[in-house]
N, C-alpha and C positions, 0 to 999 in steps of 0.2 A: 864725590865732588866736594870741592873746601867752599863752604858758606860763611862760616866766620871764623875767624880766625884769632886764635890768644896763645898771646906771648908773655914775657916778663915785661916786655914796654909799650904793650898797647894790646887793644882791638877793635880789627876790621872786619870789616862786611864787604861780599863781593858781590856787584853789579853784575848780572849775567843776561846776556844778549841771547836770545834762543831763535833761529830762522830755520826755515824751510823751503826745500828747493823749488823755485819755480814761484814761490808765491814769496809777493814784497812784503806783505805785514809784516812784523818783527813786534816781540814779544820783550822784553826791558823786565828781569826782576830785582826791586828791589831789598833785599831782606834786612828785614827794617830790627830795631828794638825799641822796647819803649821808654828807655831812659838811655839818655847820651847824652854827651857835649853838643852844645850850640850848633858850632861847624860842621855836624856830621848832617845833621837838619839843613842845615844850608846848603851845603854840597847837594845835600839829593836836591833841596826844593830848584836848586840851579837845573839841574839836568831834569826833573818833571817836566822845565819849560817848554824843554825839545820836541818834549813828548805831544801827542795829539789825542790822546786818551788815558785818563787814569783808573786803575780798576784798586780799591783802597778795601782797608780791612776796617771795620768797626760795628762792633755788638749794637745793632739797633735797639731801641729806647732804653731801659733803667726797670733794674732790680736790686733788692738786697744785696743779695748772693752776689751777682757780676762786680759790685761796688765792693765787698769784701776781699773777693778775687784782685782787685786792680790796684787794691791798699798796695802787696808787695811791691808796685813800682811806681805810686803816688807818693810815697815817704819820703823818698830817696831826693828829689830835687828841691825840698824845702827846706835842706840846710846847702845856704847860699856856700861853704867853703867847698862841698863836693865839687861845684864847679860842673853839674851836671843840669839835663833838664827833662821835663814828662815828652814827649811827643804830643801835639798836637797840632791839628787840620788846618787851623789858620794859620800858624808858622809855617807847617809844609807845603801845600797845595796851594800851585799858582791859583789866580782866579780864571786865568782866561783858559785854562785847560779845561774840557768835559769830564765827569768825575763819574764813574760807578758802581756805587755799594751793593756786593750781591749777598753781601755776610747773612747771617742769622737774625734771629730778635733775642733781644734775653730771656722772653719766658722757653725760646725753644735750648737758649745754650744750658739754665737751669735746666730743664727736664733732662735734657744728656745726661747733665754730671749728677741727678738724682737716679738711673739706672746705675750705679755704682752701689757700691754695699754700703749702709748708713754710715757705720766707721768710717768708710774712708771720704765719705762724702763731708761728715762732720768735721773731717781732720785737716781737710782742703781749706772751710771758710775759719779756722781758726789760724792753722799755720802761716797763710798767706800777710794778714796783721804781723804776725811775728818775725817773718822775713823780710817784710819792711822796713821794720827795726833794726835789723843789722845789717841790708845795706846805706841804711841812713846815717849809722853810727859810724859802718867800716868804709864810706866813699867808695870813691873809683875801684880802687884794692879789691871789693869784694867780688868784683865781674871776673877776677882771674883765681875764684876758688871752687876749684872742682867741686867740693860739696856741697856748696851754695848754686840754686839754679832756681830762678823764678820764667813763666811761660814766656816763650819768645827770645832768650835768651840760651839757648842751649847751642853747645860746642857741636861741629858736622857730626860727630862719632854719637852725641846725645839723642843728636835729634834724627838719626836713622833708629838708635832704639827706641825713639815714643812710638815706633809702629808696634811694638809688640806690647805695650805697655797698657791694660786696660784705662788709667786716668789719660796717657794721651789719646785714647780712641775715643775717650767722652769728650775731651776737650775740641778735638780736632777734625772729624771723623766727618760731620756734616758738615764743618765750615768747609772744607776741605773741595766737598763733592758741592757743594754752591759755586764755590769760587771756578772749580774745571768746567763745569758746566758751564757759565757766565761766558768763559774764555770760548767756549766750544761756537756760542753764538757770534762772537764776535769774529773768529775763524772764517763761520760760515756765510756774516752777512758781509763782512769787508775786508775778506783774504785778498781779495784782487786788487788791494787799493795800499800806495805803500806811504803806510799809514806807523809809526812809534806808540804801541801801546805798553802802558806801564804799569807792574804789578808789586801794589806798596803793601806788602804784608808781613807779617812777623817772620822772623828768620825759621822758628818752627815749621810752619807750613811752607817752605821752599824745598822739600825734599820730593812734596806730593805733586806740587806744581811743575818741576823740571820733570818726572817721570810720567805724569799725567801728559802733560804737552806734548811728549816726547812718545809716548804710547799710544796717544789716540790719537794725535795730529800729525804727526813725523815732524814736530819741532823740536832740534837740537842746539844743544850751549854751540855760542861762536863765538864769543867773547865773554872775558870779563874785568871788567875794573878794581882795583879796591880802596876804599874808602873809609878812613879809620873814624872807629866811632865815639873811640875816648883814648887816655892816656894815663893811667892812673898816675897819684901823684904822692 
């Protein structure tokens, strides 16, 4: 399944509607990233409107390490020529819509990514700084280089192989199984009710979420949208 998509003149993210027979709730993903143009932020926060429930991703409270980690895509919208901006909650999420975080806390996402071997744990909070760097320096341009790839931003083909990849299993592995679960509740206390719930998470995690949904609920894609996230320039 194509989650985002890169060209020579852009990249988008696709909207994916997931239902199940017989039951009205609908399931809305949207795979989000954390640096994009303006519009791409407003296109979603238009259509969260619709929605009657938001299920969002965000590391509960503040560590070092998560703050090291978030440098690669804090850099980037602070030279105003990119034209670019960080994601966040109050630009996206209407007020009037229900919001709920099932994510992780930072001491628990830290403990993941320290069951890695020290190298590669040490290589994480140094690199991440340095890859800020250069899509700060290289703008838009740099979202369309294969060699370059900070979390949440990997191409569909990338991001079916963080399943076999021990750093994406630290990274991802219990967000992952928080978030199905979360969903699983919400299946069970208001499948009967036809209700738009919407899942704002990093394009990363939307390979677990459509096969999760899809394996343990019997919800399947019915649609999808797309919705371009920048334009490099």
């Amino acid at each position: 399944m194509q989650i985002i998509e890169v060209t020579g003149y852009a990249v988008r993210s696709a909207v994916i509607t997931m239902r199940r027979t017989g039951t009205p709730l609908e399931f809305v993903i949207f795979p989000m990233l954390h640096v994009a143009s303006p519009t791409f932020y407003s296109q979603v926060r238009i259509r969260l409107r619709e929605c009657d429930l938001i299920v969002v991703e965000g590391i509960r409270g503040k560590s070092v390490g998560v703050s090291a980690l978030t440098l690669a895509y804090r850099f980037t919208p602070r030279r105003r020529r990119n034209g670019l901006q960080e994601q966040r909650e109050e630009l996206l999420l209407p007020e009037a819509v229900p919001v709920v975080n099932p994510d992780v806390t930072a001491a628990e996402a830290i403990a993941d990514l320290k069951t890695l071997p020290r190298w590669t744990y040490l290589l994480l909070m140094v690199a991440a700084p340095v890859m800020g760097l250069v899509f700060a320096l290289r703008g838009p341009r740099a979202f369309l280089d294969e060699d370059l790839v900070v979390e949440d931003l990997p191409s569909t083909l990338r991001a079916e192989m963080m399943a076999d990849d021990p750093v994406g299993h630290a990274m991802i592995d219990r967000r992952d199984q928080r978030l199905l679960d979360a969903l699983g509740e919400i299946h069970a206390e208001r499948g009967d009710e036809p209700i738009r719930v919407a899942i704002v998470y990093g394009a990363g995690h939307v390979p677990a979420i459509v096969s999760g949904l899809r394996n343990r609920y019997g919800y399947r894609p019915r649609e999808a949208e797309w919705l371009t996230v920048l334009i490099p320039t």
